[in-house]
TORDREN-574878 format. One record per residue (C-alpha): x, y, z; residue in one letter; residue number from 1. Coordinates in pm, whole numbers, plus 32768, in hexadecimal, padded with zeros to 4 digits. Each point is the difference from the previous one (the first is absolute). Example, Ala and Ser with C-alpha at 12.3 -4.5 7.8 and 13.67 -1.06 7.14 Angstrom:
2
PT     x     y     z  residu  num
PT  84CE  7E3E  830C       A    1
PT  8089  8158  7FBE       S    2
//
This chain:
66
PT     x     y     z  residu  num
PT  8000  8000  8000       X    1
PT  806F  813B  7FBD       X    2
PT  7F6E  8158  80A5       X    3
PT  7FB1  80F5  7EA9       X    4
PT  7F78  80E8  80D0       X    5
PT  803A  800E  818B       X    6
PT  7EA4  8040  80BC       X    7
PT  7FAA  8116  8108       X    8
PT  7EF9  7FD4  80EB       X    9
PT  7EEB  80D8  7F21       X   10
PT  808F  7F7C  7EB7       X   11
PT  803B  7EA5  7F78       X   12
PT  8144  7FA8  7F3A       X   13
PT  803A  7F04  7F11       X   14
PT  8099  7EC7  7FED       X   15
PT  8088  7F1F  7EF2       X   16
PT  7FED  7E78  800C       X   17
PT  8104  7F0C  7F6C       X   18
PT  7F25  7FE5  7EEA       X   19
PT  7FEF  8127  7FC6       X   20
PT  7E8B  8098  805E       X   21
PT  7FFD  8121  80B3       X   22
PT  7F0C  8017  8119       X   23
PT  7FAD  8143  810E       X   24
PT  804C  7FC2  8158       X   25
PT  7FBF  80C1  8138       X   26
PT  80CB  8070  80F6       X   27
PT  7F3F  7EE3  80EE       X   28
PT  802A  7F1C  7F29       X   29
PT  8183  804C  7FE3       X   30
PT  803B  7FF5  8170       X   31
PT  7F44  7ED3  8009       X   32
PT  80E6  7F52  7F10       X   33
PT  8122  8073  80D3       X   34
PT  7F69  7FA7  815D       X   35
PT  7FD3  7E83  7F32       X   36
PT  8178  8027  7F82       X   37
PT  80A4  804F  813F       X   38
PT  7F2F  7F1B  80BE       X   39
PT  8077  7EBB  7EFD       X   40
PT  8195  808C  8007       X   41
PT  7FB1  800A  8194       X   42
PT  7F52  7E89  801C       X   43
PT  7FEF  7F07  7EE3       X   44
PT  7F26  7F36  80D3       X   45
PT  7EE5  8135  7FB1       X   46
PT  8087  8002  7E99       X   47
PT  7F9D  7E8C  8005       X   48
PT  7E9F  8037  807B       X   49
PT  7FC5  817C  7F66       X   50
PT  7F32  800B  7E80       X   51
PT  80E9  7FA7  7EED       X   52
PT  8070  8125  7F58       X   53
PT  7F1A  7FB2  7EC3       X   54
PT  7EF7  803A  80CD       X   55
PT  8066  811C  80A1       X   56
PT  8012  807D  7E87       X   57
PT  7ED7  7FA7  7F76       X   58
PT  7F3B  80B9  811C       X   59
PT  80C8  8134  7F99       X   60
PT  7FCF  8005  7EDE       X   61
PT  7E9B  7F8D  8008       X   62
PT  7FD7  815A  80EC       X   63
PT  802F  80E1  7EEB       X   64
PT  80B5  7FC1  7EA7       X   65
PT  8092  8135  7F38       X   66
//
């Protein structure tokens, strides 16, 4: 994933996927992908049990395409 556009708390950014679509995110959404990140690099026990990241990727980009 790459971050197009870096989000602010009363305007999305954009992000663009390995294959290339680019999708909106918010800045909630962002944090929540980095709460998710750190808390995987801290435990891989809660990586283990956590969403796969497809998942996590589909409901993002199911929240609002661009």
């Amino acid at each position: 994933m790459e971050i197009i556009q870096t989000p602010a708390p009363n305007q999305p950014g954009r992000i663009m996927w390995p294959d290339g679509m680019v999708t909106e995110i918010t800045f909630d959404d962002m944090n929540a992908l980095a709460y998710m990140a750190e808390r995987a690099r801290i435990s891989p026990v809660a990586m283990a049990r956590a969403a796969d990241g497809a998942a996590v990727e589909r409901a993002i980009r199911s929240h609002q395409a661009v």
